[in-house]
C-alpha positions as a LaTeX table, in Angstrom:
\begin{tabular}{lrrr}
\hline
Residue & $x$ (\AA) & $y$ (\AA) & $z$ (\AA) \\
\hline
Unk1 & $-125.02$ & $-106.44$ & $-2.55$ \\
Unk2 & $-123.26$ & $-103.08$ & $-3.68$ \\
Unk3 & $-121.73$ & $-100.59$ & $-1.74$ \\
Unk4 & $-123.90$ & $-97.25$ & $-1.26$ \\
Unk5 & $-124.02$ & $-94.34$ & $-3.21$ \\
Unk6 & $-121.21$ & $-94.44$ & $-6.35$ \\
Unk7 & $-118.39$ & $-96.54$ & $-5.17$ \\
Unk8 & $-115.26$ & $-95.29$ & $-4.10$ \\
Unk9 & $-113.76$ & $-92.42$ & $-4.54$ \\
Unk10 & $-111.51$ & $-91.66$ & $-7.15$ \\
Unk11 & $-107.30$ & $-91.62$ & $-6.64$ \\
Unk12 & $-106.31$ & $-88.55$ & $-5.50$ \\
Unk13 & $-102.61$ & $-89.46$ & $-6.25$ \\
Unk14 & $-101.10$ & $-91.82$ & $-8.70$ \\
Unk15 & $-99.08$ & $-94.77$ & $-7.64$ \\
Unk16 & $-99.14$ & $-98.71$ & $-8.10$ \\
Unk17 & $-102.90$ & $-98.91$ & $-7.55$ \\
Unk18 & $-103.15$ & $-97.13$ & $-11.57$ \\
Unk19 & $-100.50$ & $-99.45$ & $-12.64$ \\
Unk20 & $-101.52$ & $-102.80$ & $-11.99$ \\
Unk21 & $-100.08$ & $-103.04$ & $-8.02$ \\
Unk22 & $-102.16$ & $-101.90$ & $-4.56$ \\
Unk23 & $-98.90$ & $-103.17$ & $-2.34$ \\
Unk24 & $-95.98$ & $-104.31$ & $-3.01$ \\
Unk25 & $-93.84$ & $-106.34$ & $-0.77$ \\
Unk26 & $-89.89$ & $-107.67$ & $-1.07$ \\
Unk27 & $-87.65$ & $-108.95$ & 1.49 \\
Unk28 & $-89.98$ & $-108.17$ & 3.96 \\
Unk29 & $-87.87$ & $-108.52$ & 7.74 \\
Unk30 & $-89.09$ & $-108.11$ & 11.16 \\
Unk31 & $-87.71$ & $-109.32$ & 14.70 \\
Unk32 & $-88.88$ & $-109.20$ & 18.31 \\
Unk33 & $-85.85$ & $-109.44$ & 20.57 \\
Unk34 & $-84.26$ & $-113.08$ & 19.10 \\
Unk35 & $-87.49$ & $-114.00$ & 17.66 \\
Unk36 & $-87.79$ & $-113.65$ & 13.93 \\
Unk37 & $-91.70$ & $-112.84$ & 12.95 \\
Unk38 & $-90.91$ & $-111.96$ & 9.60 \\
Unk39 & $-88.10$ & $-113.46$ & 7.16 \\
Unk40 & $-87.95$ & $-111.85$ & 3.80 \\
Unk41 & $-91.52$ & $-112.23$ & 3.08 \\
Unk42 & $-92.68$ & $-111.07$ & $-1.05$ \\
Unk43 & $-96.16$ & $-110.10$ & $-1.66$ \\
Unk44 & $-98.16$ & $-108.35$ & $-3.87$ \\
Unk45 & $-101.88$ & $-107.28$ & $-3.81$ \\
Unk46 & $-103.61$ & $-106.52$ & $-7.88$ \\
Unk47 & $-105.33$ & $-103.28$ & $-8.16$ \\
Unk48 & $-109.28$ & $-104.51$ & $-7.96$ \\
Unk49 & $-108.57$ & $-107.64$ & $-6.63$ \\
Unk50 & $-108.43$ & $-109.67$ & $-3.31$ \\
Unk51 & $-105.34$ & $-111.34$ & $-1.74$ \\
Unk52 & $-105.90$ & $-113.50$ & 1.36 \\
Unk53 & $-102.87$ & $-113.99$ & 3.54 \\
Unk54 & $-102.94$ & $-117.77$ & 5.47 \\
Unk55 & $-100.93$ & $-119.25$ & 7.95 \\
Unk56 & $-100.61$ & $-121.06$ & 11.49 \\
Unk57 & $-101.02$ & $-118.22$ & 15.06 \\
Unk58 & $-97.99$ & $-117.00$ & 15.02 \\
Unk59 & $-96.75$ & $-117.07$ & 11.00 \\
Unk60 & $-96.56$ & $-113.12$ & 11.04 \\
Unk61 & $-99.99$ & $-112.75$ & 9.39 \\
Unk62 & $-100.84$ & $-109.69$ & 11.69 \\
Unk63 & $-97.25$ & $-108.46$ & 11.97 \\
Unk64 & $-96.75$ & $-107.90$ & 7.44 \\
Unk65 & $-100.41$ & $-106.25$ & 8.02 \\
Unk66 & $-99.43$ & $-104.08$ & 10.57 \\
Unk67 & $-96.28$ & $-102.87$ & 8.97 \\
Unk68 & $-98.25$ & $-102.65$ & 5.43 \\
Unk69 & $-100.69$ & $-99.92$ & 7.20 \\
Unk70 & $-97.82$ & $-97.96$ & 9.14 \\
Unk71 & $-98.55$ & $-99.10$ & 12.80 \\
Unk72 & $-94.73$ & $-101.29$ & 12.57 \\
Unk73 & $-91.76$ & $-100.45$ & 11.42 \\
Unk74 & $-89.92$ & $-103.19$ & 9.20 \\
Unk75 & $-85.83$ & $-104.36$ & 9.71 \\
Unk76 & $-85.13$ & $-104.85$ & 6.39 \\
Unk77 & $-86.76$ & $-104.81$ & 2.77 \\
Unk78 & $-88.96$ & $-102.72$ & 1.02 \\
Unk79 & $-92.93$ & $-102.09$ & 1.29 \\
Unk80 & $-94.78$ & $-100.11$ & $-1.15$ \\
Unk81 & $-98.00$ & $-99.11$ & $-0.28$ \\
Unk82 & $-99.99$ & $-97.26$ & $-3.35$ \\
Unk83 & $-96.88$ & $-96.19$ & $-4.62$ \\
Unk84 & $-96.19$ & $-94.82$ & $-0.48$ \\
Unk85 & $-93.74$ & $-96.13$ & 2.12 \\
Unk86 & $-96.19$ & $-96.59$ & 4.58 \\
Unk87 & $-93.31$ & $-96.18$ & 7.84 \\
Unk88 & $-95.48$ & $-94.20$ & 10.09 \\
Unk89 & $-98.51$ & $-94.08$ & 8.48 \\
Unk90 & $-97.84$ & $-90.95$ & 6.74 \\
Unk91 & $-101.38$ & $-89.03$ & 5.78 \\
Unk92 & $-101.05$ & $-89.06$ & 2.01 \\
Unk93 & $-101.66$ & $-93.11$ & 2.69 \\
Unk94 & $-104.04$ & $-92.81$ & 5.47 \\
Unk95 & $-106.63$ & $-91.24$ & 3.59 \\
Unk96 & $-106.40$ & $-93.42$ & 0.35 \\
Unk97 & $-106.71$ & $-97.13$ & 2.57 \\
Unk98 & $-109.10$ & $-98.59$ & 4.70 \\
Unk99 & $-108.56$ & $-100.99$ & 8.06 \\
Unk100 & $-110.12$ & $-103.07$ & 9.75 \\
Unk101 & $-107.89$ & $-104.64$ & 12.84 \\
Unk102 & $-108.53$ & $-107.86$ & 14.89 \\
Unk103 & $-110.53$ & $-106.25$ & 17.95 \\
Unk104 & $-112.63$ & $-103.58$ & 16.37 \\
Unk105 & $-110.54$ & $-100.66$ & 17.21 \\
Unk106 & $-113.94$ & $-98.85$ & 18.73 \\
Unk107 & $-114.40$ & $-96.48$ & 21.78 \\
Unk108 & $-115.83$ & $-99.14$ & 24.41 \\
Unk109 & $-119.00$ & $-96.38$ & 25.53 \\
Unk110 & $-119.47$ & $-95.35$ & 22.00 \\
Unk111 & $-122.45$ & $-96.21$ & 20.43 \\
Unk112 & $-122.59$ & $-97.90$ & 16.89 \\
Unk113 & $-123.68$ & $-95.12$ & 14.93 \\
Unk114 & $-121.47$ & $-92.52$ & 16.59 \\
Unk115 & $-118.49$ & $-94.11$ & 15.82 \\
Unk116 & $-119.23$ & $-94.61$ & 12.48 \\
Unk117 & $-120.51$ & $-91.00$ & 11.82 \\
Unk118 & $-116.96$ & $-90.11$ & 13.47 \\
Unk119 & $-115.09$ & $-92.09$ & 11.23 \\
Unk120 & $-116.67$ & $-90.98$ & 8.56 \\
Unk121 & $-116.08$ & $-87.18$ & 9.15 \\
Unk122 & $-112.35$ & $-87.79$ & 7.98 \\
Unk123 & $-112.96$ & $-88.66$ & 5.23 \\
Unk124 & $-113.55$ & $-85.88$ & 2.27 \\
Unk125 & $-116.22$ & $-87.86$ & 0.18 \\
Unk126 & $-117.72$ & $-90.97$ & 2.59 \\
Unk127 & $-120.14$ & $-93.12$ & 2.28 \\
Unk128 & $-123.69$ & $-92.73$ & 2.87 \\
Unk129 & $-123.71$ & $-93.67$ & 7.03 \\
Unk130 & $-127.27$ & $-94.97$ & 7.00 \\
Unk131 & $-127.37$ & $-96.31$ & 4.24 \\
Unk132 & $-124.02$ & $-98.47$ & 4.83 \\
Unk133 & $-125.55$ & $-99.02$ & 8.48 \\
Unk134 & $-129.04$ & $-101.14$ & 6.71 \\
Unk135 & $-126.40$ & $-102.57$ & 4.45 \\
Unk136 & $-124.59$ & $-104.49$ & 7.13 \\
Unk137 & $-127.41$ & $-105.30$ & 9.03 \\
Unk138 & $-126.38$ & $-102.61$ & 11.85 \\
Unk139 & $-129.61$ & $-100.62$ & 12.18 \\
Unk140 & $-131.13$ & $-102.57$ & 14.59 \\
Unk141 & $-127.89$ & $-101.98$ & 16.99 \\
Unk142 & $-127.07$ & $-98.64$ & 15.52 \\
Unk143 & $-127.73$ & $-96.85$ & 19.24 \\
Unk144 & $-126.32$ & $-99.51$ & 21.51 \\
Unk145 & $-122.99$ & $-98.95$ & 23.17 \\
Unk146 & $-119.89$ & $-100.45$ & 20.96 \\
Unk147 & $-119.52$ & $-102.92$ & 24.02 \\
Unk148 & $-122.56$ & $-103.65$ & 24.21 \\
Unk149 & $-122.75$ & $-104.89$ & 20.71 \\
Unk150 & $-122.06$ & $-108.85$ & 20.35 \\
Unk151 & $-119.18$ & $-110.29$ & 18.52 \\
Unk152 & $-120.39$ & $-110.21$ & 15.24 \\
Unk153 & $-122.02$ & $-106.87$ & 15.56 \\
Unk154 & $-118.12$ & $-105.68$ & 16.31 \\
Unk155 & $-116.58$ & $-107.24$ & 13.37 \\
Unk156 & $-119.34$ & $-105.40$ & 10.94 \\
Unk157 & $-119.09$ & $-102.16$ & 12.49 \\
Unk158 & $-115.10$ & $-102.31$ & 12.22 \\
Unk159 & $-115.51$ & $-103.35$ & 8.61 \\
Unk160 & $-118.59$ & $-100.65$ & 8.18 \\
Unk161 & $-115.60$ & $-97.63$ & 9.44 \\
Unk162 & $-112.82$ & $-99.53$ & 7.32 \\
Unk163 & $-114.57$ & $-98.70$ & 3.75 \\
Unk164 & $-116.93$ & $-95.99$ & 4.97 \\
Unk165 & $-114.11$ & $-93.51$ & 3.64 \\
Unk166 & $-114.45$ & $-94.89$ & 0.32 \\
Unk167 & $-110.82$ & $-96.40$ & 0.27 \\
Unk168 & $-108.88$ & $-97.73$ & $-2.57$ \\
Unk169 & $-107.75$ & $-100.32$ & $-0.70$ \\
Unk170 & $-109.18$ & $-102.28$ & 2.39 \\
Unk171 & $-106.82$ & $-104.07$ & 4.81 \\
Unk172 & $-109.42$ & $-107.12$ & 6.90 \\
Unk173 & $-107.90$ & $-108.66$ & 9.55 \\
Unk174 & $-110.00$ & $-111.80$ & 10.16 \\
Unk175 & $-112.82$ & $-110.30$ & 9.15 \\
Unk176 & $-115.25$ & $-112.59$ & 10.12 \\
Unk177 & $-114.29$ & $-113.51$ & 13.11 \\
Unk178 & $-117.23$ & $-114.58$ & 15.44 \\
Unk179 & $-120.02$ & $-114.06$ & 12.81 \\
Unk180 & $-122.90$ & $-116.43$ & 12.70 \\
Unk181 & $-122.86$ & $-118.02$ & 8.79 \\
Unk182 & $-125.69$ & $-115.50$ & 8.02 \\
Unk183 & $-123.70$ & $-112.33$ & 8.93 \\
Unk184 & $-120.68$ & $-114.22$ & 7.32 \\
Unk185 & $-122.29$ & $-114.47$ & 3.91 \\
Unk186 & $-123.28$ & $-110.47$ & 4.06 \\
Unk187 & $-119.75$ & $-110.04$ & 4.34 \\
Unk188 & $-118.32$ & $-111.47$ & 1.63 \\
Unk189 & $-120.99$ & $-110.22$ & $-0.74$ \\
Unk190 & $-119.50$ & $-106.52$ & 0.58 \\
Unk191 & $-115.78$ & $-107.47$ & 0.19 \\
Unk192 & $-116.83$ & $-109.11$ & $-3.65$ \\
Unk193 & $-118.65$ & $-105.54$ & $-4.36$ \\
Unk194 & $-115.49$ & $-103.83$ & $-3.28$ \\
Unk195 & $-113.60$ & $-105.75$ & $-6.08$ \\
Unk196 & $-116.17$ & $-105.38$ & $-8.78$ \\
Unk197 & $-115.76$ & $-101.30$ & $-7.95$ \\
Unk198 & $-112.14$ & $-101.28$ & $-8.49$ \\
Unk199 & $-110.46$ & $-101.86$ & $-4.46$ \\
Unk200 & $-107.83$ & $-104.12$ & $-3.40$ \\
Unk201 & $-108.38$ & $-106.02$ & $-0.48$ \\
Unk202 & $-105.43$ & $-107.62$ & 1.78 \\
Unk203 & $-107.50$ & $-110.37$ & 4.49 \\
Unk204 & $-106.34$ & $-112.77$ & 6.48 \\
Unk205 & $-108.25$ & $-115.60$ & 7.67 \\
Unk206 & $-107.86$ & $-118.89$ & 9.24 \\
Unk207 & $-111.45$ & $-120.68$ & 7.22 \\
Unk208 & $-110.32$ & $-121.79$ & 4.38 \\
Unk209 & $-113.68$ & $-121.84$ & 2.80 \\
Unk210 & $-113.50$ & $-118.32$ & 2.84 \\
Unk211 & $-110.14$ & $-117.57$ & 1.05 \\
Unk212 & $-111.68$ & $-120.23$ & $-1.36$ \\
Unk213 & $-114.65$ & $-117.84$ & $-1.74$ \\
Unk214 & $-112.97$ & $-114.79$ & $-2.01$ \\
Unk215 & $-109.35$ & $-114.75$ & $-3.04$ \\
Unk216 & $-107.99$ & $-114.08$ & $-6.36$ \\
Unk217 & $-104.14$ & $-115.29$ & $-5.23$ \\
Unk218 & $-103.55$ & $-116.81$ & $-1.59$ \\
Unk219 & $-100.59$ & $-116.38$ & $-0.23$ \\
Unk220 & $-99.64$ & $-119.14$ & 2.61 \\
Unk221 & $-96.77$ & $-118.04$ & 5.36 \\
Unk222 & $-95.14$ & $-120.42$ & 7.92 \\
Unk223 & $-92.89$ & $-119.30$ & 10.61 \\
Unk224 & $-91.99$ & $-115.66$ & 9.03 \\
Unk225 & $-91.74$ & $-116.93$ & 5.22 \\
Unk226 & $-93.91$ & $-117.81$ & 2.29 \\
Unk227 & $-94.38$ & $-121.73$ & 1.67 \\
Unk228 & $-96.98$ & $-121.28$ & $-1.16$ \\
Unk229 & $-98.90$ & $-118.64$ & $-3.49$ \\
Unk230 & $-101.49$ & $-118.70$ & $-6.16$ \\
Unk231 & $-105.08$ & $-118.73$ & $-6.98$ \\
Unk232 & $-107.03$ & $-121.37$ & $-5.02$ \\
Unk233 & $-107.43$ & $-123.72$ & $-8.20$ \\
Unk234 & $-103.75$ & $-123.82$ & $-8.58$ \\
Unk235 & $-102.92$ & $-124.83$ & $-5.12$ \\
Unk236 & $-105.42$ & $-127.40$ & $-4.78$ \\
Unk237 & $-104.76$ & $-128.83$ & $-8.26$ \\
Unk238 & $-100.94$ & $-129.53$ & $-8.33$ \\
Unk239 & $-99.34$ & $-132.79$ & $-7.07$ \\
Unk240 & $-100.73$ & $-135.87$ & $-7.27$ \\
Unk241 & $-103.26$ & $-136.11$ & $-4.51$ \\
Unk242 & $-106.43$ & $-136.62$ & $-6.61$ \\
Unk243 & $-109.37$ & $-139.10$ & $-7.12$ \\
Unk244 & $-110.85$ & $-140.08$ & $-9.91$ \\
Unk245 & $-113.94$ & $-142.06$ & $-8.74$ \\
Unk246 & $-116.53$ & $-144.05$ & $-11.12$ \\
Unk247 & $-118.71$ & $-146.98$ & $-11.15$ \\
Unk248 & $-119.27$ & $-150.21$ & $-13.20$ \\
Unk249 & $-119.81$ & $-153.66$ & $-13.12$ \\
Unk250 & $-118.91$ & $-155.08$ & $-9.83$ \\
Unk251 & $-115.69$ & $-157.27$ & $-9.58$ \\
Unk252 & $-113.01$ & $-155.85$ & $-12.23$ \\
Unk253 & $-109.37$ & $-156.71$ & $-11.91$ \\
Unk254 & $-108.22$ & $-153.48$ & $-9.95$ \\
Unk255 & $-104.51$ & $-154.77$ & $-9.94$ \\
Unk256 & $-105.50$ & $-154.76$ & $-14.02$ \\
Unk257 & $-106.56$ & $-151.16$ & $-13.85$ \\
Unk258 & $-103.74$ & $-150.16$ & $-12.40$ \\
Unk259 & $-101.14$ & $-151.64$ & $-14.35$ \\
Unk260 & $-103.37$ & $-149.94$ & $-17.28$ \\
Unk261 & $-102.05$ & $-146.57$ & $-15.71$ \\
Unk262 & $-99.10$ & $-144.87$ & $-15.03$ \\
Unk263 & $-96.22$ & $-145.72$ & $-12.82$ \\
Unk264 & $-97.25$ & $-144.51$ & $-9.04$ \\
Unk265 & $-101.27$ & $-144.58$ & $-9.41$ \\
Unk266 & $-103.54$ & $-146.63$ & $-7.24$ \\
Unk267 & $-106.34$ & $-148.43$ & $-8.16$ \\
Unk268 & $-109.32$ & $-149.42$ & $-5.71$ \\
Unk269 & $-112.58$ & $-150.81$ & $-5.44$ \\
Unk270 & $-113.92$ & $-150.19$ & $-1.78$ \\
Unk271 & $-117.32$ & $-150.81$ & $-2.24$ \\
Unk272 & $-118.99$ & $-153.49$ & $-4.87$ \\
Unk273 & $-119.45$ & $-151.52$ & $-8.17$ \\
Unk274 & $-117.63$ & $-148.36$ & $-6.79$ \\
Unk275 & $-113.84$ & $-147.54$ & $-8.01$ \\
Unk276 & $-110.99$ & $-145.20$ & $-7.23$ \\
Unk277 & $-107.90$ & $-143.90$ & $-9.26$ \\
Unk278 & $-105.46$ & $-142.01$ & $-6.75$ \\
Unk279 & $-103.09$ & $-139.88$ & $-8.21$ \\
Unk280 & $-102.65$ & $-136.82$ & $-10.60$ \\
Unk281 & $-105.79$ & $-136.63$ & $-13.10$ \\
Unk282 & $-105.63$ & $-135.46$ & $-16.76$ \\
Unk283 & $-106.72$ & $-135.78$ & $-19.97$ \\
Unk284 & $-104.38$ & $-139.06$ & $-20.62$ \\
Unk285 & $-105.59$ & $-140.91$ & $-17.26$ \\
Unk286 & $-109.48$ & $-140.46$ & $-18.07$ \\
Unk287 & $-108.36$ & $-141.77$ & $-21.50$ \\
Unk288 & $-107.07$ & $-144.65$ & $-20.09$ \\
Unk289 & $-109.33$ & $-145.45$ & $-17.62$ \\
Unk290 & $-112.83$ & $-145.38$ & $-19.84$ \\
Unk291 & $-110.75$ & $-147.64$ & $-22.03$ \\
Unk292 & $-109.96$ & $-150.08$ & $-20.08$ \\
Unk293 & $-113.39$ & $-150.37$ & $-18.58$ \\
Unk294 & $-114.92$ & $-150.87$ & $-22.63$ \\
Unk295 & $-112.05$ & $-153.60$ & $-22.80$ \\
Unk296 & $-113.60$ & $-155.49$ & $-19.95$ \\
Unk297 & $-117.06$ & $-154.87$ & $-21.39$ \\
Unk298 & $-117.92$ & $-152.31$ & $-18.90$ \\
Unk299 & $-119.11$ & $-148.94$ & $-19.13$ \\
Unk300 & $-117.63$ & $-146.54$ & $-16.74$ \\
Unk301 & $-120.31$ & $-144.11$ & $-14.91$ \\
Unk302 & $-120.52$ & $-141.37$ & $-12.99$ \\
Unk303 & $-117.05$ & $-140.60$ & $-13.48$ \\
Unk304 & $-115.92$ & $-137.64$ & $-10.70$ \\
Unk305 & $-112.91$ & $-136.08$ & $-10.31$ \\
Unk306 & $-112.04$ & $-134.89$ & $-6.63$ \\
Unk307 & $-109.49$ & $-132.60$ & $-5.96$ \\
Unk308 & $-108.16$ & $-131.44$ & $-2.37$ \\
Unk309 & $-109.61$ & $-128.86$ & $-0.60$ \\
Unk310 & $-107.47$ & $-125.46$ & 0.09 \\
Unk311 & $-107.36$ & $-126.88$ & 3.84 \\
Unk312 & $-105.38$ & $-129.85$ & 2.81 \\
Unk313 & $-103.14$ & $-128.02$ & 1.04 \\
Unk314 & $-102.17$ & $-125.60$ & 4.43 \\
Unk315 & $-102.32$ & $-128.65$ & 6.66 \\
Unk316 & $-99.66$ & $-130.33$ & 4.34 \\
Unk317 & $-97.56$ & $-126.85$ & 4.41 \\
Unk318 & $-98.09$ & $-125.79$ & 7.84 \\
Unk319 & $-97.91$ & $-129.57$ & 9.38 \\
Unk320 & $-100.80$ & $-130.44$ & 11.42 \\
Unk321 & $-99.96$ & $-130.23$ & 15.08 \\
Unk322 & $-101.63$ & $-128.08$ & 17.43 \\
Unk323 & $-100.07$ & $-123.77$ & 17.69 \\
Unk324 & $-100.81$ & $-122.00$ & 20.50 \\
\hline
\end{tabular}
């Protein structure tokens, strides 16, 4: 999938976005009363690239959003925005970005079409409506009331008026929320188009297959501050909590293997034939597994490595209780 007619429209102003940074967040700060939602958060969001924020209900996901597209204020620290303080959503940085809020945002009576004709008429150069309508599945719905429309009709419509401007950057606030995996795929395919044509994208989400999917960097917040950041390959491949599984002849020595290995690994055989390895995998460990195996005669196969998902990575951060 590719976004209609030529892409977005070109920067009408120069900031970050030409130099390498969409946003740019540092000692991010913001209270409610004696409750502390955000506590000197950093983030930062690549020109043509997309950043997925993760955390727990309640981490301040919504809240760094909100302030990043003007509708908070921050206590303390210093947001960039395109190269704009976004306090107050000033209209230099409304017309430039692109969001799409939990709840749609739409007139309740409106129909589908309407609104995004309406939305579209701010902007100086949009998108081809119809065209963006067929590409997001909408045209079957495209006369029906906004609350009329079903969950996942919503969410597409309130991403359809996010980039329908032709934004340089796109702020998606779970964005598929609701969708049936069908609708879900269509989705991404439009936020990985946006990339390939040069827009950041700040999302949050709370399936981790999708900030697997999507993200460049993932940035993980717990109770107001950040407990992790980096691409998905380097959060799931540090630390020790990998598997190196094979098979062979039946019967082997584990307690051998493992004193083959370095201090700290484990060394298994729960099923006749079948082994495990627990513990960091490199070069040196596959080494020293394959020859210990032709030492005992035996010829390791189907040797997999297994590392852990993005979700056990967050559940290890964010602990693994229940949030309301």
């Amino acid at each position: 999938m590719s976004l209609p007619a030529d892409g977005p429209r070109e920067p009408t102003s120069p900031g970050p976005a030409s130099h390498g940074s969409a946003v740019t967040v540092r000692g991010l700060v913001k209270r409610y009363g004696t409750t502390t939602a955000l506590d000197g958060v950093d983030l930062d969001v690549p020109a043509a690239s997309v950043v997925a924020l993760l955390g727990p209900n309640g981490a301040g996901k919504t809240t760094t959003v909100e302030i990043c597209t003007g509708f908070r204020r921050a206590d303390a620290g210093e947001v960039r925005v395109l190269g704009i303080d976004p306090a107050g959503a000033p209209d230099a940085l409304r017309a430039r970005i692109g969001v799409m809020p939990q709840g749609g945002g739409a007139y309740p009576g409106v129909r589908a079409a309407e609104m995004l004709r309406l939305v579209a008429t701010c902007s100086a150069h949009p998108l081809d409506v119809d065209e963006l309508i067929e590409v997001l599945g909408l045209g079957s719905c495209a006369r029906t009331p906004y609350k009329r429309l079903s969950g996942g009709q919503q969410q597409r419509l309130a991403l359809a008026c996010a980039v329908v401007g032709r934004p340089e950057l796109v702020f998606l606030d779970e964005p598929t929320a609701g969708m049936d995996p069908q609708a879900r795929r269509l989705v991404w395919e439009l936020v990985e188009s946006l990339r390939r044509d040069g827009v950041a994208v700040l999302l949050t989400t709370h399936l981790m297959e999708e900030a697997e999917a999507l993200a460049d960097d993932v940035v993980i917040v717990d109770h107001g501050r950040v407990v992790a950041h980096g691409s998905p390959a380097e959060l799931t491949t540090t630390g020790d909590s990998q598997e190196l599984r094979f098979r062979a002849r039946a019967g082997m020595d584990v307690t051998e293997l493992a004193a083959a290995l370095p201090t700290g690994y484990q060394a298994a055989e729960p099923a006749a034939g079948r082994y495990v390895v627990q513990g960091r995998i490199d070069p040196p460990v596959l080494s020293a597994v394959t020859s210990w195996c032709a030492a005992q005669g035996a010829l390791a196969d189907d040797v997999r490595i297994t590392r852990r998902s993005l979700e056990d990575v967050f559940l290890d951060l964010t602990g693994r209780e229940l949030r309301s």
